[in-house]
C-alpha positions in Angstrom: -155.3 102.8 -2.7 -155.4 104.7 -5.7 -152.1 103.1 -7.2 -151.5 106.7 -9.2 -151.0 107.8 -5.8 -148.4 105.2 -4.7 -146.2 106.4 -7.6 -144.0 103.9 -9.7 -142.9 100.6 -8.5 -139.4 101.3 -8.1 -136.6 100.6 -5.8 -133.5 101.8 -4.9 -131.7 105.0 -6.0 -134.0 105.6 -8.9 -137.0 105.6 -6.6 -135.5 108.1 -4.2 -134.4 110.7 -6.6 -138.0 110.2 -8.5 -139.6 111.2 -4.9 -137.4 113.6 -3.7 -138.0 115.7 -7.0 -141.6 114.6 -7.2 -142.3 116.0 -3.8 -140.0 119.3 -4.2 -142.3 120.2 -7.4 -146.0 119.2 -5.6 -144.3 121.1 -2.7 -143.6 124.5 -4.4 -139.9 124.4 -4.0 -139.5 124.4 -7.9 -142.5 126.3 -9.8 -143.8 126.1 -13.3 -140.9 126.7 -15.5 -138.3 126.4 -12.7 -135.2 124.0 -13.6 -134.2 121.0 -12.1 -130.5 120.3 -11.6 -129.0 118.8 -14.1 -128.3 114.7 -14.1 -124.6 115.1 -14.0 -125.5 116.7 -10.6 -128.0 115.0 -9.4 -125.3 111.8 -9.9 -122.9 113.5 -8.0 -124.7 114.5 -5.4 -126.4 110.8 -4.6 -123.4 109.0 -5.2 -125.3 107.4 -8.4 -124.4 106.7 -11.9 -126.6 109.4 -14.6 -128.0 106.4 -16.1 -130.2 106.1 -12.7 -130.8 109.4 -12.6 -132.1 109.8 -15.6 -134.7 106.6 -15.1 -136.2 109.0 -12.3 -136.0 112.0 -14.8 -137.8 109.4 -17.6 -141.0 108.8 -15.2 -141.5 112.5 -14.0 -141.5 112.8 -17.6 -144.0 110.0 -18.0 -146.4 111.4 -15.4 -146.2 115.3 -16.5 -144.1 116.8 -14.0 -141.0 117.6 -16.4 -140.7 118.7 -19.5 -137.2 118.3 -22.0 -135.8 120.1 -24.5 -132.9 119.2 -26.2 -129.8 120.6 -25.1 -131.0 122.1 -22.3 -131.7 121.5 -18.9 -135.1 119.7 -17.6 -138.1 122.1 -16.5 -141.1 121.9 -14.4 -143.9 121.2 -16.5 -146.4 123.4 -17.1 -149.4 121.4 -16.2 -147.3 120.3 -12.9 -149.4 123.5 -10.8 -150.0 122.5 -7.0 -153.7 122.7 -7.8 -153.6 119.6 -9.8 -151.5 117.5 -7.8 -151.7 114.8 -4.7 -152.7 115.6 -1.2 -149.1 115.9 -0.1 -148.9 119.0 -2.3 -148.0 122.6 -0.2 -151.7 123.4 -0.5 -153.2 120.2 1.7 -154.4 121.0 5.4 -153.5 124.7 5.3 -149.8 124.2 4.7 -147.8 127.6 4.2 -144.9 127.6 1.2 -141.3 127.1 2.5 -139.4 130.9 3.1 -137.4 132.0 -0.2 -134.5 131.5 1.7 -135.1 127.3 2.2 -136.8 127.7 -1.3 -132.8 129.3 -2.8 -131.0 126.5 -0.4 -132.9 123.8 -1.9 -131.9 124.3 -5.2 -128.3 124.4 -4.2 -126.1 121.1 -4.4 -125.3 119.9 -1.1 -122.1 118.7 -2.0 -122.5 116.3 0.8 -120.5 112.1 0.6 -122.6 111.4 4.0 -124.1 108.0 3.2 -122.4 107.5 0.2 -120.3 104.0 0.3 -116.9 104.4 1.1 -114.5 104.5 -2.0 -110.6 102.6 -0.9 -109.0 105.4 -2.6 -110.8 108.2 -2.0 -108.9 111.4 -2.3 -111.6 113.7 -1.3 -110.1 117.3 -0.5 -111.3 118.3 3.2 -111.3 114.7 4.9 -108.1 114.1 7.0 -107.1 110.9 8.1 -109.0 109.4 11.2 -105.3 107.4 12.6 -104.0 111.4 12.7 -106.5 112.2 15.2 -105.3 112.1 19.1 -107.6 109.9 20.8 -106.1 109.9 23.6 -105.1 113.5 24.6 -108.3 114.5 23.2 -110.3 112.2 25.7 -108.0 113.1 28.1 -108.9 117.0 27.7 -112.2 115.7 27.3 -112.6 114.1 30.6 -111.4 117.4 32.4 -113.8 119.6 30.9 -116.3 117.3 32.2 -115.5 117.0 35.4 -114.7 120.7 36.6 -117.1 121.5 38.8 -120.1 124.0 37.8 -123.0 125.0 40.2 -125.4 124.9 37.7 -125.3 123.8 33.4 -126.7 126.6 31.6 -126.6 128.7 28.3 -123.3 130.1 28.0 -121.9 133.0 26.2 -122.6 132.9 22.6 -119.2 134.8 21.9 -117.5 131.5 23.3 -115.6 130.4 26.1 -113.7 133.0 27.8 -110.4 130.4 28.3 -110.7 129.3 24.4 -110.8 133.2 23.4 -107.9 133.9 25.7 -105.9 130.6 24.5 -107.1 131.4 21.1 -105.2 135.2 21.7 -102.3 133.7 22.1 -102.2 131.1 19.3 -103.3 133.6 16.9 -99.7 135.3 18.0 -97.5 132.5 17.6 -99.2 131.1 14.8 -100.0 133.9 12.7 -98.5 137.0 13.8 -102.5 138.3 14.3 -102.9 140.8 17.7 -106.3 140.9 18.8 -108.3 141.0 21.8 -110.0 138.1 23.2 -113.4 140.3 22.7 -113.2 139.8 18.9 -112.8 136.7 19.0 -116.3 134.9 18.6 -116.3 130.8 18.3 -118.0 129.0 15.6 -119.6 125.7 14.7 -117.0 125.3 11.8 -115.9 128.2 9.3 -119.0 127.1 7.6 -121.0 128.8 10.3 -118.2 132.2 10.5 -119.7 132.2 6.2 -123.6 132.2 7.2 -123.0 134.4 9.8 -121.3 137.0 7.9 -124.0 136.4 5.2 -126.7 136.6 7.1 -125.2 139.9 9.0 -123.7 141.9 6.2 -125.7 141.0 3.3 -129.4 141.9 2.0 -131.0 140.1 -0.9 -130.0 141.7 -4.1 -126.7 142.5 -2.6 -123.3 142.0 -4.5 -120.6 139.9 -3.1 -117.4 139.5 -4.6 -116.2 136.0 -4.6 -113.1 133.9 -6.1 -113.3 132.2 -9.5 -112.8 129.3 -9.2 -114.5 129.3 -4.9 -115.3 126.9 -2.6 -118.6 125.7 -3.2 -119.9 126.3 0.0 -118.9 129.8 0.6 -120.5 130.8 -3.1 -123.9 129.1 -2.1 -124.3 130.7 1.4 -124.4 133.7 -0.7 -126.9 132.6 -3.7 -129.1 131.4 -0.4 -129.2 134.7 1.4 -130.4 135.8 -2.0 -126.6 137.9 -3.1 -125.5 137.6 -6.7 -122.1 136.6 -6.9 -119.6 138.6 -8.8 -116.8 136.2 -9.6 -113.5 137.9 -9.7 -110.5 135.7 -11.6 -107.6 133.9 -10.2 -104.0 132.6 -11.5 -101.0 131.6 -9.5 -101.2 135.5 -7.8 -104.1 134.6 -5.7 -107.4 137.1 -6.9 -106.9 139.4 -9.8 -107.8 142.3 -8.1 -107.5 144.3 -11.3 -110.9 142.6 -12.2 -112.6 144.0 -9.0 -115.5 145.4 -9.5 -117.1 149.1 -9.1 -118.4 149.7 -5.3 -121.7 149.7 -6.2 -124.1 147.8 -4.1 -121.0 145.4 -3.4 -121.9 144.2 0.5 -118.9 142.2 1.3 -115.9 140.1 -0.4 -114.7 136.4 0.2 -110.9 135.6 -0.4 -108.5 132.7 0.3 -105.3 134.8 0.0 -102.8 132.8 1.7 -103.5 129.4 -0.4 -106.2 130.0 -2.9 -109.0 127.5 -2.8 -108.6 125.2 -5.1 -105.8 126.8 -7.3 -103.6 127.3 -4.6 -102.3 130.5 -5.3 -101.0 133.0 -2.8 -102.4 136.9 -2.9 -99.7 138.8 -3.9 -98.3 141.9 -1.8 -99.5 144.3 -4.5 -102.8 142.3 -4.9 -103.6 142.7 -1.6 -102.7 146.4 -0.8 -105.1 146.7 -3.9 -108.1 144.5 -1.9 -108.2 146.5 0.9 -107.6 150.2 -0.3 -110.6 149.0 -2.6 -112.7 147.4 0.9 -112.0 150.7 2.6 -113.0 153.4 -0.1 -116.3 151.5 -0.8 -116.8 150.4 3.6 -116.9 147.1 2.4 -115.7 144.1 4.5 -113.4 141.0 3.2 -113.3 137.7 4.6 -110.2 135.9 4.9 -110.5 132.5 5.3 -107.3 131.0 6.3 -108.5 127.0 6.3 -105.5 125.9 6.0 -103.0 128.5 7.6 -101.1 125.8 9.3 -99.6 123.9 6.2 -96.7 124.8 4.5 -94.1 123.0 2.7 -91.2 125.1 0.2 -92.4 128.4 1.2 -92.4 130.1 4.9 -95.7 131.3 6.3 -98.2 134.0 4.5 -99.0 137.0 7.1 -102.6 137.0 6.8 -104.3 139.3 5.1 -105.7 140.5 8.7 -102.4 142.6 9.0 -102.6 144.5 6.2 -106.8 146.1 7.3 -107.4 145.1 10.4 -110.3 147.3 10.3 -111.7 145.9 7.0 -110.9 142.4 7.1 -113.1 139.3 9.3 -110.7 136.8 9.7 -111.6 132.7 10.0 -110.0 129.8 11.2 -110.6 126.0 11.9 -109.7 123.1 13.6 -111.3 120.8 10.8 -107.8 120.4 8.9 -105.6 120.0 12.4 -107.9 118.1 14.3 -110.6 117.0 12.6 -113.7 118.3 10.3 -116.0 116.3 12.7 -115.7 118.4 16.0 -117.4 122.1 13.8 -114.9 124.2 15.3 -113.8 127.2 14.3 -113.9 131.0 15.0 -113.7 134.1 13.7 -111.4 137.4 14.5 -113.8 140.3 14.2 -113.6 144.1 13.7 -114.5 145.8 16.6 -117.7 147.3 14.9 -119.0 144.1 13.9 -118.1 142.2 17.5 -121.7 142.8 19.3 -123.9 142.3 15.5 -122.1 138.4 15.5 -123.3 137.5 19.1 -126.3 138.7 18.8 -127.0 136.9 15.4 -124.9 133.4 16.7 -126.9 133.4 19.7 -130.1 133.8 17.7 -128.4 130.8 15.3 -127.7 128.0 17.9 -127.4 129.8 21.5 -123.5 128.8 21.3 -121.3 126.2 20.0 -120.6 123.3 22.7 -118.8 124.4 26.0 -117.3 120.9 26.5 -115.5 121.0 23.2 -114.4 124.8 23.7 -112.8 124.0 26.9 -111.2 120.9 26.0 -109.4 122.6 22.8 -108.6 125.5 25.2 -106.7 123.4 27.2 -104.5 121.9 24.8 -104.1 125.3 23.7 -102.5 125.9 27.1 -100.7 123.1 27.1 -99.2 123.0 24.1 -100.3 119.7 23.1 -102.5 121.6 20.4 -99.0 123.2 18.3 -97.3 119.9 19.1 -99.8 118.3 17.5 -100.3 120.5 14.8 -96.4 119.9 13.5 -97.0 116.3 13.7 -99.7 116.7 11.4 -97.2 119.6 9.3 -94.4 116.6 9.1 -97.1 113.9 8.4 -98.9 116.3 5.5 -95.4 116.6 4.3 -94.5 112.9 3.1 -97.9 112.2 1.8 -97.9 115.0 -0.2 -94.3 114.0 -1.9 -95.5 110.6 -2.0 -98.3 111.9 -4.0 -96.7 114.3 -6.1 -93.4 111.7 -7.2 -95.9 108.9 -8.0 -98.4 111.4 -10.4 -94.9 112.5 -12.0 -93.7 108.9 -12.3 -97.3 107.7 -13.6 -98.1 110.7 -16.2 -94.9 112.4 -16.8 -95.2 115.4 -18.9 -99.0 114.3 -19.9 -99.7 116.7 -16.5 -99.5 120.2 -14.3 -99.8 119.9 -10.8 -100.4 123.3 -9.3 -100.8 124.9 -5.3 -98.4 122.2 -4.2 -96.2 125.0 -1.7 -98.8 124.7 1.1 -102.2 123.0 1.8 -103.9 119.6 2.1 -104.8 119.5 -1.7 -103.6 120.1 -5.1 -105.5 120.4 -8.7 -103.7 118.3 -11.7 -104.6 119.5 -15.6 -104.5 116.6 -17.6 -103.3 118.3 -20.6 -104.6 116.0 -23.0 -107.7 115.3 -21.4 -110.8 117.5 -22.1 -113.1 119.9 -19.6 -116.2 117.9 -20.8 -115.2 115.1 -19.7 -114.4 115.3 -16.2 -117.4 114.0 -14.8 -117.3 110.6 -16.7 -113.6 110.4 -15.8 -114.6 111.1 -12.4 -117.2 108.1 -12.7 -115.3 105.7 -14.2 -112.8 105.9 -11.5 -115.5 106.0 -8.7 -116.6 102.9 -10.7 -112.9 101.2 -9.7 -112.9 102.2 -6.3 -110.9 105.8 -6.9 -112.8 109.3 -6.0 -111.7 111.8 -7.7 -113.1 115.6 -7.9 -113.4 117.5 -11.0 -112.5 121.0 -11.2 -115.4 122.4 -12.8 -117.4 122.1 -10.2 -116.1 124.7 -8.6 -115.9 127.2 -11.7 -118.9 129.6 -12.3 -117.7 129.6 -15.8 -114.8 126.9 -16.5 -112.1 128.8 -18.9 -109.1 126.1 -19.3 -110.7 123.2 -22.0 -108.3 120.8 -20.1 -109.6 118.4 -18.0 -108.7 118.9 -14.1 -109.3 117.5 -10.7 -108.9 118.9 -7.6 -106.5 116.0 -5.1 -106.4 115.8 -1.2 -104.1 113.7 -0.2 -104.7 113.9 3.5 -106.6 111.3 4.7 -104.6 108.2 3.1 -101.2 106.5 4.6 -98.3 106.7 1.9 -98.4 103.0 0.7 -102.5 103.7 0.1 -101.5 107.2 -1.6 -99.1 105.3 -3.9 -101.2 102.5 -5.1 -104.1 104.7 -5.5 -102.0 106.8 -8.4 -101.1 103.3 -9.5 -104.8 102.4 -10.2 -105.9 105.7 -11.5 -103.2 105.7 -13.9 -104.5 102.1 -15.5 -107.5 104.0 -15.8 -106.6 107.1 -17.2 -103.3 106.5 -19.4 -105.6 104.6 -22.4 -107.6 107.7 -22.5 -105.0 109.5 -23.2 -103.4 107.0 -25.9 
């Protein structure tokens, strides 16, 4: 064989990254002139250090596929045209270009740890601690789902189970203060799922969505992959500036975190958000509220949702992920009554419906009341790792650091005051180096405005005595950077 066609004899990480990136370019996912992510993401994103990334950058270079400039990102080259290239290009045997939609999600980062080797003291926001999960009551509810008698397994209703909706009714009560009918309520694999949906149902390419700035990754790039262009609107310790809303325009639909701003952690202020939704309503325009974390809070009583001041404007969605656990994708979504029969239709076209099992077995904790038992356990248990977490960063760093959103949540973000912006993601490395994950902040900025360094914290998914010697490395790292 043609050893040009074998590529370079390389292993490991270097070699992977080389071919993924090799293939996206013969494949037509990135075009002449298109650019590549950069290697600071790429290393992120493969759990790998730049300098390997950049070995897989050096032999597309080699072999005419990439171009550099300095200072600015790498390029597809212009000699790097499917004509030219291997077999395996888009063009061999008839095969058709991938939609623009896969071609816009490809050039996303996936912002995914799955495969990557477990760090010891990894305080990855999202992840909750597996010894917090109810084995047995959940197999226990498990079993029973299974074994109620059905005359036949078929499709079910896309909307959900009737008994979760109807449990989920009265939850939403206690819990929240929301009154809804069970016929709004439509279940979800995950509030990842409630984002595409309302992407793919409310919003045309070209569109304008308003979004947070800083957002949640995920929720930004469902939008950039329906083809929307994100209009970032700022936030402080009020939640969204709503003063910096934008005209209607061709503004299809808004994306908040009011009652624990994602990752700031500011709450939407009462003014703010009569603001939101007189704007929403004079320009028809929908707002989700995603309330991830609804159930957690510490110094301050519970935030109404935003769901009670517009009902009519505003698509509330919920999870289990931070109560249960991110692994069972479930989640749901309070809808408008306009907008209940346009979500079936476009869930059941997604994925038929999410599991029934699962549905009923949470339904029945529901009923039982094992599911709010549990969820203060969790409350009291979130409670002492986050004071564990916050005394020891005090202890270690003193006034060297600002510790913000700590009234309610599973996370925090600390600003290293003497620490700059530009260096977060080496920080972030050299603690991954040592064992430590932490997240830098910029990520999650369209345009980072604070030159401090910061990282976003979870401290969820540790025990106390791990929370506490974690801090204790990271500070042996940290303190000589800061003299």
């Amino acid at each position: 064989m043609d050893q040009s066609k074998k590529g370079p004899r390389r292993t490991g990480a270097t070699r992977r990254i080389y071919m993924s990136l090799r293939e996206q370019i013969e494949s037509g996912v990135y075009g002449t002139g298109d650019k590549l992510p950069s290697s600071r993401s790429l290393a992120e994103e493969h759990g790998v250090s730049r300098t390997t990334v950049t070995a897989a950058f050096d032999q597309l270079i080699s072999e005419g596929y990439v171009e550099v400039r300095q200072g600015a990102k790498p390029i597809v080259a212009t000699t790097a045209s499917p004509s030219r290239l291997h077999p395996s290009a888009s063009t061999a045997n008839g095969a058709r270009r991938l939609s623009n939609y896969a071609m816009r999600a490809m050039r996303l980062p996936s912002h995914s740890t799955a495969g990557r080797k477990p760090l010891k003291f990894d305080f990855r926001y999202g992840d909750i601690a597996a010894a917090d999960f109810p084995k047995q009551v959940w197999k226990h509810a498990l079993t029973s789902a299974f074994m109620i008698h059905r005359d036949r397994l078929g499709y079910d209703n896309p909307a959900g189970s009737p008994i979760l909706r109807q449990a989920l009714q009265g939850y939403l009560w206690r819990a929240r203060g929301i009154r809804c009918n069970p016929s709004q309520i439509v279940i979800v694999n995950g509030s990842q799922q409630a984002l595409d949906l309302c992407a793919r149902t409310l919003v045309n390419p070209g569109d304008s969505v308003v979004i947070e700035e800083p957002c949640y990754a995920m929720a930004r790039n469902v939008m950039l992959a329906v083809g929307a262009s994100p209009v970032p609107v700022a936030c402080d310790h009020d939640g969204m500036d709503t003063a910096g809303l934008p005209d209607l325009g061709q503004v299809a639909l808004a994306y908040v975190t009011p009652s624990h701003q994602f990752p700031l952690g500011g709450v939407l202020s009462v003014g703010r958000r009569h603001r939101l939704i007189e704007w929403a309503k004079a320009g028809n325009i929908y707002v989700i509220e995603d309330d991830y974390d609804g159930e957690y809070r510490y110094d301050v009583s519970p935030i109404p949702p935003l769901y009670l001041s517009g009902q009519d404007q505003v698509i509330y969605v919920g999870t289990v992920s931070k109560t249960l656990s991110p692994t069972l994708r479930l989640g749901y979504m309070v809808l408008p009554a306009p907008l209940i029969d346009p979500f079936i239709h476009c869930k059941q076209l997604a994925d038929r419906h999410s599991s029934t099992y699962e549905q009923e077995a949470l339904a029945s904790l529901i009923e039982a009341g094992a599911y709010e038992r549990h969820v203060r356990k969790m409350r009291r248990s979130s409670a002492a790792r986050r004071s564990i977490f916050l005394r020891t960063m005090t202890d270690a760093f003193e006034k060297e650091i600002e510790i913000v959103g700590t009234s309610a949540g599973l996370h925090v973000v600390v600003w290293f005051n003497r620490l700059r912006a530009e260096d977060e993601e080496r920080i972030a490395g050299l603690a991954g180096s040592n064992d430590i994950g932490i997240y830098p902040i910029s990520r999650l900025f369209g345009t980072p405005t604070d030159p401090r360094a910061g990282f976003i914290f979870g401290y969820a998914s540790m025990d106390v005595k791990s929370i506490a010697e974690g801090v204790s490395r990271l500070a042996g790292i940290i303190r000589p950077l800061v003299g």
